[in-house]
C-alpha positions as CSV (number, residue, x, y, z in Angstrom):
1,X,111.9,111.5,46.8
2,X,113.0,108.3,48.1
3,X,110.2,105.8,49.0
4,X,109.5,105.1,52.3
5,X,108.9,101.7,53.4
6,X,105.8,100.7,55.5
7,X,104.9,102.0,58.8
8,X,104.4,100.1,61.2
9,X,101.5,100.2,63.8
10,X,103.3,99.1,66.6
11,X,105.9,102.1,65.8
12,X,104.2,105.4,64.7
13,X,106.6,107.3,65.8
14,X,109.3,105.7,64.4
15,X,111.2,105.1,67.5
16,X,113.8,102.6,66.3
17,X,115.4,105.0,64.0
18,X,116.9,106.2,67.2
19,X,118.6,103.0,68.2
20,X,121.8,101.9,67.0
21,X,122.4,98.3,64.9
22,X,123.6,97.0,67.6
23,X,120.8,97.7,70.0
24,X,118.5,96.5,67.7
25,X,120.7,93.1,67.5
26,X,120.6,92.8,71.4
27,X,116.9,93.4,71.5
28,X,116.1,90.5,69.0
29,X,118.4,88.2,70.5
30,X,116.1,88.3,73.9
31,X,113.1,88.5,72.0
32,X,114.1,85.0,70.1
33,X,114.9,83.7,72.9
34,X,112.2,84.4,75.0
35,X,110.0,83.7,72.3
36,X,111.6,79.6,72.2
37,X,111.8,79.4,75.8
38,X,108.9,81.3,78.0
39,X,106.2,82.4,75.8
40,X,104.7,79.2,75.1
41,X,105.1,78.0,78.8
42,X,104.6,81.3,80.6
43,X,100.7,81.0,81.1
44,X,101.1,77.6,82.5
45,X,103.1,78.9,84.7
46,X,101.2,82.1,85.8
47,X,98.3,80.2,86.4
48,X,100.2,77.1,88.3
49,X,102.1,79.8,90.2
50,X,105.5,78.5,89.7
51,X,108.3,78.3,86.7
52,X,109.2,75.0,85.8
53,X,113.1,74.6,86.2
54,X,113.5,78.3,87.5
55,X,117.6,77.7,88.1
56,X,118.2,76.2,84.7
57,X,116.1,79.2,83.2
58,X,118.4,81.5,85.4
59,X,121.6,79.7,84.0
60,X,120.3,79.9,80.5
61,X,119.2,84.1,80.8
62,X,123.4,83.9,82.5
63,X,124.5,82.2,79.0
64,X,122.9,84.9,77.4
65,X,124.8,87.7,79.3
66,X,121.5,89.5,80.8
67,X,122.0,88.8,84.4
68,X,124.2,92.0,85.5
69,X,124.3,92.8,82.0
70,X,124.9,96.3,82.6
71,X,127.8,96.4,85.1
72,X,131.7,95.7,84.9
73,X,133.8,93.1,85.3
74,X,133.7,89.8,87.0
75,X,132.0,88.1,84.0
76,X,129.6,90.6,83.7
77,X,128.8,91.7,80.1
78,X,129.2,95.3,80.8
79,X,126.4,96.8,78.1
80,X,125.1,100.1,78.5
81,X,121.6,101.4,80.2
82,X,120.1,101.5,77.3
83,X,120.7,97.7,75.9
84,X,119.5,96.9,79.6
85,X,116.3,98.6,79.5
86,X,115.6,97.3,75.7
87,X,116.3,93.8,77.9
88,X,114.1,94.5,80.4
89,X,111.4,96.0,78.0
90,X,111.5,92.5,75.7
91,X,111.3,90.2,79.1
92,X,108.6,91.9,80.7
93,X,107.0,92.2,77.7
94,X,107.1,88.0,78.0
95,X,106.2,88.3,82.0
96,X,106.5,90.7,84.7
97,X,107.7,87.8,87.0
98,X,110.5,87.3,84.4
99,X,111.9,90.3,84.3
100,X,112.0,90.8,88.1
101,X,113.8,87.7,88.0
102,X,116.5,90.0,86.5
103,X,116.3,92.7,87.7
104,X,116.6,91.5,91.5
105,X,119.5,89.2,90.4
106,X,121.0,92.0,88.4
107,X,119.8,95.6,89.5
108,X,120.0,94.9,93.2
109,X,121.1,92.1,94.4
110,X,124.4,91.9,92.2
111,X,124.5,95.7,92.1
112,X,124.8,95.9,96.0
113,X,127.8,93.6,95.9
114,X,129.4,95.3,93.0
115,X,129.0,99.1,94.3
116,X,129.4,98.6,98.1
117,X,130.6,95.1,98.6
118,X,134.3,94.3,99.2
119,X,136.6,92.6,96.7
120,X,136.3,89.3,98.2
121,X,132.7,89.9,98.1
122,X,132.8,90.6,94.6
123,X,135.2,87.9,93.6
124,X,133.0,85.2,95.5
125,X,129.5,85.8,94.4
126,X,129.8,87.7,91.2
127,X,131.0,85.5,88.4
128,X,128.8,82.8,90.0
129,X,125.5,85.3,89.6
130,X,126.5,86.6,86.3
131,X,126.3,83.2,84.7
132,X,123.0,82.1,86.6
133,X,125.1,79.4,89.2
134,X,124.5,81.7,91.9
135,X,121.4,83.3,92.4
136,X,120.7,86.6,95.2
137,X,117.9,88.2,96.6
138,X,117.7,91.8,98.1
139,X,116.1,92.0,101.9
140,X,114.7,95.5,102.9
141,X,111.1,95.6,102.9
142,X,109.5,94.6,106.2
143,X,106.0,93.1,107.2
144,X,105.1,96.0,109.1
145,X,107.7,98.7,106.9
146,X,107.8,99.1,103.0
147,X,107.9,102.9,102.2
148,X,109.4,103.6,105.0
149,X,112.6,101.4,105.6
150,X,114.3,104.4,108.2
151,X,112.4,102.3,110.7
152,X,112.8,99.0,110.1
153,X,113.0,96.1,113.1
154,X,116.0,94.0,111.8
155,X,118.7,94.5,113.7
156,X,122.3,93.6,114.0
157,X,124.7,93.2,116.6
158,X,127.6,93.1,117.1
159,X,129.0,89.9,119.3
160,X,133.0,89.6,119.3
161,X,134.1,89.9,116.7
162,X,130.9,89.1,114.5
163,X,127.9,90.1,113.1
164,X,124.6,88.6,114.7
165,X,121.3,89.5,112.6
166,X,117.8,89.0,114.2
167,X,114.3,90.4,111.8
168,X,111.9,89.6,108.9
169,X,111.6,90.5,105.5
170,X,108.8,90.4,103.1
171,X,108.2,90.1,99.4
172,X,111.5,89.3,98.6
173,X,111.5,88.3,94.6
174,X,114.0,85.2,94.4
175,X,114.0,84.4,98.5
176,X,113.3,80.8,98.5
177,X,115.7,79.8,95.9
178,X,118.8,82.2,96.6
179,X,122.1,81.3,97.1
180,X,123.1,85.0,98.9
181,X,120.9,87.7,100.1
182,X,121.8,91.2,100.8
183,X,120.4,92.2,103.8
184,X,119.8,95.4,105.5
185,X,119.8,95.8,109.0
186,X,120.1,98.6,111.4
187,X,123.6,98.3,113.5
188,X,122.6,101.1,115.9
189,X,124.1,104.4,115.9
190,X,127.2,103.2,117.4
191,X,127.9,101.3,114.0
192,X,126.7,103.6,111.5
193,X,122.8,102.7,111.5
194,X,121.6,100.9,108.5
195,X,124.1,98.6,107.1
196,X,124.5,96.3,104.3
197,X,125.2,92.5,104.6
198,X,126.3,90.2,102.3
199,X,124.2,86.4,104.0
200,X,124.9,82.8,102.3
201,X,121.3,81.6,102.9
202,X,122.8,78.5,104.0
203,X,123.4,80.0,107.2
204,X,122.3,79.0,110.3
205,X,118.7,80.8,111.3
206,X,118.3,81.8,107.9
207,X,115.1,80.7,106.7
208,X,112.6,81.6,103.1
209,X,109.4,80.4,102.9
210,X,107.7,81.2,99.8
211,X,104.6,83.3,100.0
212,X,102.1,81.9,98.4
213,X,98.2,82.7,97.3
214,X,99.4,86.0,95.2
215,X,96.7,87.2,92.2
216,X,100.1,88.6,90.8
217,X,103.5,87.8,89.6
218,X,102.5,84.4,90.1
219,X,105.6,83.7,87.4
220,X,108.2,84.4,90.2
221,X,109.4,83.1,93.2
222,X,108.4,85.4,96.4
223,X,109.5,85.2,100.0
224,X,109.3,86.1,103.2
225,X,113.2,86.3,104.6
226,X,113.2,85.1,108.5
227,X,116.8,86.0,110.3
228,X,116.4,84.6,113.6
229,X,120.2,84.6,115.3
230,X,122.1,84.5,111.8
231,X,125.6,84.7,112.6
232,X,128.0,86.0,109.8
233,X,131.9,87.3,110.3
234,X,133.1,90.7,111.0
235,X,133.8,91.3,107.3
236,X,130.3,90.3,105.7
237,X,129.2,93.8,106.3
238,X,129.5,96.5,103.6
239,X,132.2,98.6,104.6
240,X,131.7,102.0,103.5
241,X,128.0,102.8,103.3
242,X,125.7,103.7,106.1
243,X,122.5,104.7,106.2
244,X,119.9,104.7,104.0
245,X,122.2,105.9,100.6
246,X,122.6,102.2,100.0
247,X,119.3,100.6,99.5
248,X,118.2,103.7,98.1
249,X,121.2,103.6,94.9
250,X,120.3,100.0,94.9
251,X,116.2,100.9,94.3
252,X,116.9,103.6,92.0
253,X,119.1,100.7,89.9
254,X,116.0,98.8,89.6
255,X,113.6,101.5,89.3
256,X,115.3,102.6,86.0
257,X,114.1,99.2,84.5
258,X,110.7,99.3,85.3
259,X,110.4,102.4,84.1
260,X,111.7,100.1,80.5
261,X,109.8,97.1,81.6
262,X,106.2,98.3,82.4
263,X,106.4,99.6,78.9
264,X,106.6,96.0,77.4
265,X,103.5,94.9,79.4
266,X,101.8,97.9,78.1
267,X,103.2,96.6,74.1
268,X,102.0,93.5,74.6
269,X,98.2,94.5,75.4
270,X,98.4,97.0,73.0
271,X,99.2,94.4,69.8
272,X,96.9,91.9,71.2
273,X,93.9,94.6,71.5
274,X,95.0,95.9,67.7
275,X,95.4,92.2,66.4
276,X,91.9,91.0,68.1
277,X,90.0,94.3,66.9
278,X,91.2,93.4,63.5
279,X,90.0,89.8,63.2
280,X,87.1,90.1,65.8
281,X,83.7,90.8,63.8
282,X,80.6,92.2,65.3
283,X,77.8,94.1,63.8
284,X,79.0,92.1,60.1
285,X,82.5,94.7,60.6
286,X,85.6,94.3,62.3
287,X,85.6,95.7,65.9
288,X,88.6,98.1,64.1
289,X,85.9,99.4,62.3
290,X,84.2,101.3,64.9
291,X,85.5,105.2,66.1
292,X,85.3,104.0,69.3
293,X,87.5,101.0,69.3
294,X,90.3,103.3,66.7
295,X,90.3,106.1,69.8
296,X,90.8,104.0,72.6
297,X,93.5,102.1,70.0
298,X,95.0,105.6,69.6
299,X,94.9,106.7,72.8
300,X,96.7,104.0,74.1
301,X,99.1,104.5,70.8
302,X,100.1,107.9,71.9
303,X,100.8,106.9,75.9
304,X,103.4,104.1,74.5
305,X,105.0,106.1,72.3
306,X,105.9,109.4,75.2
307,X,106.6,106.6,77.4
308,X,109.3,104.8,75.3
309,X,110.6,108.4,74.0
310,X,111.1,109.1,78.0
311,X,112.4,105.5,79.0
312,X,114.8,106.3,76.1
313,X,116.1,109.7,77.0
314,X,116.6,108.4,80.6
315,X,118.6,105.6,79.0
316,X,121.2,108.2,77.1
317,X,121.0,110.2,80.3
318,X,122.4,107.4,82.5
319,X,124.7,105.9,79.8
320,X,126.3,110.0,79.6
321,X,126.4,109.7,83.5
322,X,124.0,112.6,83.9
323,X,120.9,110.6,85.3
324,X,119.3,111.8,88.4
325,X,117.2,109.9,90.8
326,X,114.3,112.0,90.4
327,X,114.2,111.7,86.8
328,X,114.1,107.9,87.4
329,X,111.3,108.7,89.3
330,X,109.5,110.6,86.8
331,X,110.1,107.5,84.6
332,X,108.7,104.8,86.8
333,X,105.9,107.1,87.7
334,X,104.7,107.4,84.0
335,X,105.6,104.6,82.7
336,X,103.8,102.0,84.9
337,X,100.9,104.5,85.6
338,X,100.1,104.6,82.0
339,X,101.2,100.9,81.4
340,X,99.0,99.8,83.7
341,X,96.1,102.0,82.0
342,X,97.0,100.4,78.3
343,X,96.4,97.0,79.6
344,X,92.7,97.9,81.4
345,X,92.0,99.6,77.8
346,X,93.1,96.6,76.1
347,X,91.4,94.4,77.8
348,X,87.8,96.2,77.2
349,X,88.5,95.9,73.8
350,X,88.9,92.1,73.7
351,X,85.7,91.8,75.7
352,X,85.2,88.9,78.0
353,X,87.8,87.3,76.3
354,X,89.9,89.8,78.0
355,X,90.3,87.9,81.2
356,X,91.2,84.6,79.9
357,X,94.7,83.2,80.1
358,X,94.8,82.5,76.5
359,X,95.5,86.1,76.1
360,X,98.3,88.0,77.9
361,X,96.6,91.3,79.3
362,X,95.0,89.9,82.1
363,X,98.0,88.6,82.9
364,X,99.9,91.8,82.4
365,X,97.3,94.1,84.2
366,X,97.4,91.8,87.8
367,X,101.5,91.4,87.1
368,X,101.2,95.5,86.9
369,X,99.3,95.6,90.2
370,X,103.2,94.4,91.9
371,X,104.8,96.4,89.9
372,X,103.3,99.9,90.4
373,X,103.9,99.1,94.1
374,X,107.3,97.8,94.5
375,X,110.2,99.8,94.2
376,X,108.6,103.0,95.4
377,X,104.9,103.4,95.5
378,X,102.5,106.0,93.2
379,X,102.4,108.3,96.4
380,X,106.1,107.9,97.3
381,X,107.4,108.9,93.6
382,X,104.9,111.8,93.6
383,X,106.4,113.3,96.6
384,X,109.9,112.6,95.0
385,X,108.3,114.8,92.0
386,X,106.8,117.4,94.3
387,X,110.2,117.9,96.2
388,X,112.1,118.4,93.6
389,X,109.5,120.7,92.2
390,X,109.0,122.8,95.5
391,X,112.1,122.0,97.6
392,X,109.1,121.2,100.3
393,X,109.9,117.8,101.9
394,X,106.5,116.2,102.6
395,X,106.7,112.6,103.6
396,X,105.9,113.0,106.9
C-alpha cells in the first residue's frame, strides 16, 4: 500500500486532486503575487478606504494576464472558466474589493464589448483593458432601480444622426477612475428598448463622483455614474442586442465568479479561526481543544468543501459549454450564503479579536455584505431557483 502523504486541513476532501498541473500553476502564480503586492497593504487600505496607486495595480494584474483572462483574442489570455474562477477565488480570498476590480474590468465591462460590441469597438478598447491601460465600468443599476433594471429612467435618444443619453447610475465598481463605461439605456420601443452603449467617460456631461462613507468594499472604487446630455455617435450603440438579454449575459458572466470568489473570503476566515484556535489558550488548553470550537471548525469545514465541489462542477460545465444561467444561480446563491456564514463563525471563534483589522474576517464578513447583494440579490436568485423548479414566474 503506497503511503499517503499528509492531509491537509484546509483540504479534507482532497479537492486539488481534481485540478490539473496547470491549474494549480495558475493558481500559485496569483497567490504569489498577491501575497507580494496586496496582502500586506490591503488593511490599510480597507480602513483608509482607498487603494494606493489603483491604475498601476490594474496595469500590474494586466501584466499578469487576469484582466479578461477568460475571453479570446485582442490580447486577452483566453484561459478557461475554471483557471478564472481559481483567479477569482485567490484575489477575493486577498479582498473582495480586489476581485470586483476584475471582475467588472473583465466579466462585464470587457465582456460587453467582446460579445455585443462591434469590431471597432473591440479593436479600440480591448487590448488597452486587457493589459490594465484602459480601465471600464458597467452602468445598469439605478438609484431608485437595482433588481429590477426593466424600468430604469436612463434614457436615450436619438438626435440626427446620434445618440443623446440623459440618467444616473449607482454603485458602479470602477466609475470614477474608468476610461469607458458600458451603459444601458432604454431607446424606446421605436429603437429596440434597452440598449447597450459603449461611453468614453471623457465625454461631455459624463460625470463619476465616488461614493463614499461605505462599511464595505472600502478596497474599491465606487460610483455614482451621472449622464446629463452625453452625446456619442450613431455607431457607439451595440448593434444587435436589445432588451434586457444583454445585461442579463453580462451579470450571469460575473455571477459565475462570485460564486468562485465568496469561497476565498469564506477560506480565508476559515484558516485564520483554525490557526488562532490553535495558538489561542484559555482554560490552560488551546481553544482547539474544546468540542465546541472543533464543531463549529467542522461545520464550517464541510460548507467549504460542497461549495468548492459546486463552484468546480460549474467551472467544467461552462468550460464544456453546457452551463446554464440557473445553475449559476444556484452557485452564487450557496456560495456567498454560506461564505458569508463561515466568516460570522469564524469570527466568534477569534473572540473580540474578531473585529479587529489585524485579522481578515471582519473585513471579509462587511466585504460579503456587497457581495451577497450585487449581482442578483438572495430573493432574486431564489426566485431564479423556484422558477426553474416550478415553471411559476413569481417576481411580480
Amino acid at each position: 500500500m503506497t503511503p499517503q502523504s499528509p492531509l491537509d486541513p484546509m483540504d479534507l476532501a482532497g479537492i486539488d486532486d481534481l485540478l490539473s498541473d496547470e491549474e494549480k500553476a495558475i493558481r500559485g502564480t496569483v497567490r504569489a503575487f498577491l501575497d507580494k503586492r496586496v496582502e500586506p497593504f490591503v488593511a490599510d487600505w480597507f480602513e483608509r478606504g482607498e487603494i494606493d496607486d489603483i491604475r498601476g495595480l490594474t496595469k500590474e494584474l494586466g501584466a499578469l494576464g487576469l484582466l479578461g483572462m477568460h475571453l479570446e483574442g485582442y490580447g486577452c489570455a483566453g484561459m478557461s472558466a475554471v483557471d478564472y474562477g481559481l483567479a477569482c477565488l485567490e484575489l477575493e480570498a486577498t479582498d473582495s474589493g480586489v476581485r470586483s476590480l476584475v471582475s467588472v474590468q473583465g466579466s462585464l465591462a470587457m465582456f460587453a464589448i467582446h460579445r455585443w460590441g462591434t469590431e471597432e469597438h473591440r479593436g479600440r478598447w480591448l487590448p488597452s483593458m486587457a493589459t490594465g491601460e484602459a480601465i471600464g465600468c458597467f452602468g445598469l443599476t439605478e438609484p431608485d432601480h437595482g433588481s429590477d433594471p426593466a424600468s430604469m429612467r436612463t434614457r436615450a435618444r436619438r438626435v440626427g444622426d446620434d445618440w443623446v443619453l440623459d440618467g444616473a447610475k449607482m454603485w458602479i465598481t470602477n466609475g470614477s477612475i474608468a476610461d469607458v463605461a458600458v451603459v444601458w439605456a432604454n431607446a424606446g420601443e421605436e429603437h429596440g428598448g434597452i440598449r447597450g452603449f459603449v461611453v468614453p467617460t471623457d465625454s461631455p456631461g459624463f460625470s463619476a463622483p465616488e461614493i463614499k462613507h461605505k462599511l464595505s468594499l472600502r478596497a474599491s472604487v465606487t460610483s455614482e455614474l451621472v449622464l446629463d446630455g452625453v452625446r456619442l455617435p450613431g455607431d457607439a450603440v451595440f448593434p444587435e442586442v436589445r432588451g434586457l438579454k444583454g445585461p442579463l449575459s453580462c451579470l450571469s458572466e460575473a455571477r459565475y465568479g462570485i460564486v468562485w470568489g465568496s469561497l476565498g473570503a469564506a477560506r480565508s476566515s476559515l484558516d485564520t479561526a483554525r490557526r488562532y484556535s490553535i495558538e489561542r489558550e484559555q482554560f490552560g488548553r488551546p481553544l482547539a481543544g474544546f468540542q465546541l470550537t472543533q464543531q463549529k471548525l467542522a461545520d464550517m469545514a464541510l460548507e467549504l468543501v460542497k461549495g468548492q465541489l459546486l463552484a468546480l462542477h460549474l467551472g467544467r460545465r461552462k468550460d464544456a459549454g453546457t452551463l446554464r444561467p440557473e445553475q449559476v444561480s444556484l452557485g452564487k446563491l450557496n456560495n456567498i450564503r454560506e461564505a458569508i456564514d463561515i466568516c460570522r463563525m469564524s469570527r466568534t471563534i477569534l473572540g473580540a479579536n474578531g473585529i479587529s483589522l489585524e485579522y481578515p474576517i471582519i473585513r471579509h464578513m462587511n466585504n460579503l455584505e456587497s457581495v451577497l447583494t450585487y449581482e442578483g440579490t438572495v430573493e432574486m436568485h431564489t426566485l431564479v431557483i423556484g422558477q426553474a423548479m416550478t415553471g411559476q414566474q413569481a417576481f411580480r
